[in-house]
Structure formats: structure tokens, C-alpha cells
N, C-alpha and C positions, 0 to 999 in steps of 0.2 A: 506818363499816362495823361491822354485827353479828357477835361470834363467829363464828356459827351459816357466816357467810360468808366469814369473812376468808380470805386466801390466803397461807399463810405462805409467803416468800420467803426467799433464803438467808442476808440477814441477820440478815432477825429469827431464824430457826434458828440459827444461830452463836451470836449474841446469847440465846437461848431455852436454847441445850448449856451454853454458859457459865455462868448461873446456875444451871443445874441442878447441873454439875461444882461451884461454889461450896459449894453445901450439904454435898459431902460432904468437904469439906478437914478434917483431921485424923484420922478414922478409918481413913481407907486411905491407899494412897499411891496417887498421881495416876494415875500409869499404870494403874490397874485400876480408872478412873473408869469408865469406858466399860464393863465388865464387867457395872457395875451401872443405869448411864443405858442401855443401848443395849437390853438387854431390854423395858426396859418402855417404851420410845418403842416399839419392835415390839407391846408390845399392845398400846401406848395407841392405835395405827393399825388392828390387828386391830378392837376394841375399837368406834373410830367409823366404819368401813367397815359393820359390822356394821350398829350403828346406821341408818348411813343405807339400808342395803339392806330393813333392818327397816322405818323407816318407809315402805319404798317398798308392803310388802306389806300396813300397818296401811292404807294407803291403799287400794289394792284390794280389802282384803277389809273394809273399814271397823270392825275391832274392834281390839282391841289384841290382846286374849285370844284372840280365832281366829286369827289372823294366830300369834302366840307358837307355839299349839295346830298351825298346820300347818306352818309352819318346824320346829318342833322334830319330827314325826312325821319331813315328808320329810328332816331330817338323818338320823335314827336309821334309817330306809330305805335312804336313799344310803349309807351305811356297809353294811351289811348286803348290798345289791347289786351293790357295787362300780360307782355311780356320779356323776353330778357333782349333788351339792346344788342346791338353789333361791340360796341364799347362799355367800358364798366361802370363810369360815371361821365356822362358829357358836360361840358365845360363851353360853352360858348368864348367864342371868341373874344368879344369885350371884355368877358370877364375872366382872359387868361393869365396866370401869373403875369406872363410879360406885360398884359397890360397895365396889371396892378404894378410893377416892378416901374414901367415907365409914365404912373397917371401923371396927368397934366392937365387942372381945368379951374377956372378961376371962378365957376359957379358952383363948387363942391368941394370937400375937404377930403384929402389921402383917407382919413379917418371913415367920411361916409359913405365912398365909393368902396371901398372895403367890406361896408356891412352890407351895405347894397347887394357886391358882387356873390358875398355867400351866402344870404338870401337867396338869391334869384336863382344861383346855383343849387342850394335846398329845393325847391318849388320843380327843376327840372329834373332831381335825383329824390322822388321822395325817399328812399332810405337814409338819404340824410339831413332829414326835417327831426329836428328837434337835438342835432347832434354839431350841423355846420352850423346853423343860421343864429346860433344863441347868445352871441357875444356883440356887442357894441363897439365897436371899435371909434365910437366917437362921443363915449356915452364923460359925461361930466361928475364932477366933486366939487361941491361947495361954489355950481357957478364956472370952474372951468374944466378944459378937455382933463382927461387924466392922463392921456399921451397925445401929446401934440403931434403934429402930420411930423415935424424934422426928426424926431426920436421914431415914429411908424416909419418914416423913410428912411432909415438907418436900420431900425432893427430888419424891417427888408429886403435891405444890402447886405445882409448877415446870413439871412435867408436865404439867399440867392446863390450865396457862393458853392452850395454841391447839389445838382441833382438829386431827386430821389423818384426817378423813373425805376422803371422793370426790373432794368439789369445794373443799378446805380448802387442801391438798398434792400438788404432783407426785408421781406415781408410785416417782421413784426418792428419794423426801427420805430413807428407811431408809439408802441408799445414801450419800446424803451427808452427814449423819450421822455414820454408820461414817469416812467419807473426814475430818470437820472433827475428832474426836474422834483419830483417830490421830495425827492432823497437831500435837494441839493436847498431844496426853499420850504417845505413844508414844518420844517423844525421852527418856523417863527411863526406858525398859528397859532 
């Protein structure tokens, strides 16, 4: 079975949070794993829903750039009109997984391009202002980061390894998730 295909199921998701919580053992403490994983599985799914809604328009309109060119119009319209977009959540392109997956810039940290990207991606999806944008991904303890960019860029790579587009992931995987990561760290609040 190809990525592109697979159908993450619930253990390999267990199995997938678990590694991900792995990476970040010693800079935080456990119970505030999930603070940091649980974000960015939300946009890594924002992220390939996009994706695949997107290729469904490169399709129709047979360009990459036209297709980009009228999704991103009718978003900026739907906003302005108060109504429901062509896609469900748009995601610009700087700020697509892949971009976060491969940032690279020596006047910004993995950490703040991060906060940055789901910011701004809040502001262009208001339903999710006050849900994506609320985490710091670069915020500090005592003075220093509380996950350095090589631990953000590792848990990222943990991230990265299963889609959770359309046809990837049920619907409620955020949910369960949420549900396996409480279960798994919440006993040390």
C-alpha cells in the first residue's frame, strides 16, 4: 500500500502519538506532550484535506496555477462575503505542511515560523481563531525555548510519516488522538 493511500488505523495512530511523544522526552514534562503534538496533527490534517481538495480543482481546471489562482480568489471572496469557500480550510502555500516539514531560514526559528504559519492560517480561516493560532511553538521557561527547532524538527518527522487527508483517516482521528494522548499523559497532572 502506497502513502498516498494508506488508511491509518487506530494502532498504528497510538503507535504514530507514541513516537511522536518520544521525541519530545526531556524538554517538557509528559503531561504537556499533547500541547505540543496535538496542534500540529490538526494541521498536519488541515494541511492534507487541503491538498487533496486542491488536487481535485488542479484537475478540473487542468493547471496547477489556475486552479491555486481561483481557490485562492474564491477564498479571499468568501471571507469578504460571508460565505462557504470552494475548500474547507485554505492553507496557503508558504504555510503548507511541506513547507513547514522542509523550513529553512537563518532569520527565524522552526519554532516561530510554526507559530507564525498557524496564525496566519487562523486569520484566513476564522473558525479557527482561538482553536489553531493558540500555542507558541517557540514560547520559553526560565529563559530558554522549551522545545528546541532539532526536537520541533524531529517531532515533525514523526508527523510526517502517514497522511491524514480525505481518504487517509476517519474523520474523528483529531478526536482520538485527543482521547489516546490524555489517556497516555494526563495521569501526571
Amino acid at each position: 500500500m502506497t502513502k498516498k493511500t494508506e488508511m491509518l488505523d487506530v494502532s498504528m495512530m497510538e503507535n504514530w502519538l507514541w513516537d511522536a511523544a518520544c521525541t519530545l522526552r526531556g524538554p517538557t514534562d509528559a503531561p504537556k506532550y499533547k500541547d505540543f503534538i496535538l496542534p500540529l496533527i490538526f494541521y498536519k490534517r488541515l494541511s492534507d484535506v487541503f491538498d487533496d481538495e486542491f488536487e481535485s480543482y488542479i484537475q478540473q481546471f487542468g493547471d496547477k496555477e489556475v486552479a491555486h489562482m481561483v481557490v485562492q480568489s474564491d477564498h479571499y471572496d468568501a471571507l469578504k462575503n460571508n460565505r462557504k469557500p470552494m475548500v474547507r480550510f485554505y492553507i496557503p502555500i508558504e504555510y503548507s505542511w511541506n513547507a513547514i516539514r522542509h523550513f529553512s531560514n537563518d532569520k527565524q526559528s522552526l519554532g516561530e515560523f510554526i507559530t507564525e504559519a498557524m496564525r496566519a492560517v487562523a486569520v484566513f480561516n476564522p473558525d479557527l481563531q482561538g482553536v489553531l493560532d493558540v500555542k507558541d511553538y517557540n514560547e520559553k521557561q526560565s529563559g530558554q525555548r522549551t522545545i528546541d527547532d532539532d526536537r520541533l524538527a524531529a517531532l515533525i518527522e514523526v508527523i510526517s510519516r502517514h497522511r491524514l487527508g480525505l481518504k487517509n483517516a476517519e474523520p474523528d482521528i483529531l478526536g482520538r488522538a485527543y482521547e489516546y494522548l490524555l489517556r497516555k499523559f494526563a495521569e501526571g497532572q
